[in-house]
C-alpha positions as CSV (number, residue, x, y, z in Angstrom):
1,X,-2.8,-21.3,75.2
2,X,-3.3,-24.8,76.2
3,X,-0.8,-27.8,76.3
4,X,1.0,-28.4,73.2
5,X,0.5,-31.6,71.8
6,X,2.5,-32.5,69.0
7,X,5.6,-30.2,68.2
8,X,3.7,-28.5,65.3
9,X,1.8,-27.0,68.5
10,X,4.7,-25.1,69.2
11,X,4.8,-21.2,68.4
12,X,8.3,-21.9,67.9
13,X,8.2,-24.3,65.7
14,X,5.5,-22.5,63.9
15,X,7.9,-19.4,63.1
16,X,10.9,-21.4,62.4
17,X,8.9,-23.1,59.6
18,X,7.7,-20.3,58.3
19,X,11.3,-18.6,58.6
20,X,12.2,-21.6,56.5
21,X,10.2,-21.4,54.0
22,X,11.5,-17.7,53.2
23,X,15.2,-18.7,53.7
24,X,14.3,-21.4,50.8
25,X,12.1,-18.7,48.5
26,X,14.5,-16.1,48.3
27,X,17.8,-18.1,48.2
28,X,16.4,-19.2,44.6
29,X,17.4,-15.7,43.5
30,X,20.9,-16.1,44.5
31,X,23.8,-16.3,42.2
32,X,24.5,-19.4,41.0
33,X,27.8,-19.1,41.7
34,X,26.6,-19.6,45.2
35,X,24.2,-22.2,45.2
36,X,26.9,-24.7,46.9
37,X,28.1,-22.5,49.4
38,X,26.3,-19.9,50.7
39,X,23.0,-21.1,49.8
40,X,23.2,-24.7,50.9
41,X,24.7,-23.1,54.2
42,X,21.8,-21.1,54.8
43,X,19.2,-23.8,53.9
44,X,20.8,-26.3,55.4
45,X,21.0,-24.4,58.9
46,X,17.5,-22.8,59.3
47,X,16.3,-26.4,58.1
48,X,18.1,-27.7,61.2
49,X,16.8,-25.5,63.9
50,X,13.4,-26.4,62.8
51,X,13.9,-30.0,62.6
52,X,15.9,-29.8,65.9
53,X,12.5,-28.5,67.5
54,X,10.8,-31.6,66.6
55,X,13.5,-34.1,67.9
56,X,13.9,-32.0,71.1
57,X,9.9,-31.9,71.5
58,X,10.3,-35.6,71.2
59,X,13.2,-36.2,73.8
60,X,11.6,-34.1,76.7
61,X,11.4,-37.1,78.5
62,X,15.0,-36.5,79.8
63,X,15.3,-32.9,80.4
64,X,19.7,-33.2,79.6
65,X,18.3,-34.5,76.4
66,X,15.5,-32.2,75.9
67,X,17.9,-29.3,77.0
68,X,20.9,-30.3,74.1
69,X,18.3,-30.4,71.5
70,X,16.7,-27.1,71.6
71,X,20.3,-25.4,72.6
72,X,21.8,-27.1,68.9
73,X,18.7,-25.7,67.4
74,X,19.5,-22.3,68.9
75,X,23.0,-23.1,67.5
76,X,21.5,-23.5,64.6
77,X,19.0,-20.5,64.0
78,X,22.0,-17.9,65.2
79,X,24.0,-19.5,62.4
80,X,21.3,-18.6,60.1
81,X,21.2,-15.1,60.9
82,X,25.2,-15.4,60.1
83,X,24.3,-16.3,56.7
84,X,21.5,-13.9,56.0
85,X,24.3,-11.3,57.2
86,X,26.7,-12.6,54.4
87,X,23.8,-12.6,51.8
88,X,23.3,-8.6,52.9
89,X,27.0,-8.1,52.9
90,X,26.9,-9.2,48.6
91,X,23.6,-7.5,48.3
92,X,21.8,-10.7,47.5
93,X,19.0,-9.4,49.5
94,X,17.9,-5.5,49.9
95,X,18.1,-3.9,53.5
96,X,14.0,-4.4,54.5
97,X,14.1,-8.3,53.6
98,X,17.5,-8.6,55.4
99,X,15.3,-6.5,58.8
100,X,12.4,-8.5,58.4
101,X,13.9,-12.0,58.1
102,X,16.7,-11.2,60.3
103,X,14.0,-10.0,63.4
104,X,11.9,-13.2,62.4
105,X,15.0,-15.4,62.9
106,X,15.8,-13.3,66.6
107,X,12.2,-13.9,67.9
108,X,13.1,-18.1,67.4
109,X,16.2,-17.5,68.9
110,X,14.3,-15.8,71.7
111,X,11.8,-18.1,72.3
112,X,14.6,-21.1,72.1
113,X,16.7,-19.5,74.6
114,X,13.4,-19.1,76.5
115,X,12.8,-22.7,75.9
116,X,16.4,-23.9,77.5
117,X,15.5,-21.3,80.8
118,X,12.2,-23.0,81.3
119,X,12.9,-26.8,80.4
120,X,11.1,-27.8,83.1
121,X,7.6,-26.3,82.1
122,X,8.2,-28.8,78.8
123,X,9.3,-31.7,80.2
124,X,7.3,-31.8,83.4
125,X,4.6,-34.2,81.7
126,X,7.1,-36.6,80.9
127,X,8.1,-39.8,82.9
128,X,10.5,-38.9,86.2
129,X,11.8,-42.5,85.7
130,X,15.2,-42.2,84.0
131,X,15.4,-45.7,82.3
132,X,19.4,-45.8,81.9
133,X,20.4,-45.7,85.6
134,X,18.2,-48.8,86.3
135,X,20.6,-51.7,86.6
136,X,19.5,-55.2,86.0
137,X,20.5,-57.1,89.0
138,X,20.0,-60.7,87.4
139,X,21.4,-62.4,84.5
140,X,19.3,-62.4,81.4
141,X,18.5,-66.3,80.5
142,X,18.0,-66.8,77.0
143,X,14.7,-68.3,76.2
144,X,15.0,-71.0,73.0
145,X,11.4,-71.8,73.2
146,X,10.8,-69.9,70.1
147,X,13.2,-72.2,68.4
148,X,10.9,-74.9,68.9
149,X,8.5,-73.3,65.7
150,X,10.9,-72.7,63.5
151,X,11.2,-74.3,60.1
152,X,14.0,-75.4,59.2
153,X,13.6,-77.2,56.1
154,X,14.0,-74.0,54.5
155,X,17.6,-73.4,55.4
């Protein structure tokens, strides 16, 4: 396997989206006394961790930043597999699509987790410079050139 170069490369990413996409088609067969709690709950986080992946594929610039992304997005995917435990617990889903789903949702938290222990592998392509501790030792002038082309007969 080669360098990923977009998040959608990711394996990840791959399986969280899929994961998604079952979270979202069996959740339609849920009670709809539940469709603000336990279903918005469980959409809501698996839609997280995957969307988490993309922003912390994005930030792997700074490896703190990289690192906090990918560990919410674990948050995130473990809270998941909370909720599919409640939806088994009411017997909104039968014991095989509870195993199945639940072991899809431990693989992303495995490879997250893998992720956060090897943070460096990801952002090792990225800049070294960290931008925020460069100080600017001079003063910024302003430059009112640009006023110069304005109209003003408009105002």
């Amino acid at each position: 396997m080669g360098v990923a170069k977009s998040f959608r490369d990711l394996r990840v990413y791959q399986l969280a989206r899929k994961a998604v996409t079952e979270v979202f088609e069996v959740t339609e067969n849920f009670p709809p006394s539940e469709k603000y709690q336990l279903v918005d709950q469980i959409r809501r986080s698996s839609r997280a961790t995957k969307a988490l992946i993309a922003e912390g594929w994005a930030r792997r610039r700074y490896k703190a930043a990289f690192i906090s992304k990918i560990d919410e997005a674990l948050g995130e995917a473990t809270e998941t597999q909370s909720w599919l435990d409640d939806a088994l617990d009411r017997g909104y889903l039968a014991s095989e699509q509870f195993e199945s789903m639940d072991n899809e949702w431990s693989a992303v938290t495995s490879m997250l987790a893998r992720m956060i222990d090897r943070a460096s592998d990801f952002c090792k392509y990225s800049s070294d410079t960290d931008y925020r501790g460069i100080v600017n030792e001079e003063p910024l002038l302003a430059d009112d050139s640009f006023l110069d082309d304005l109209d003003y007969s408009t105002r």
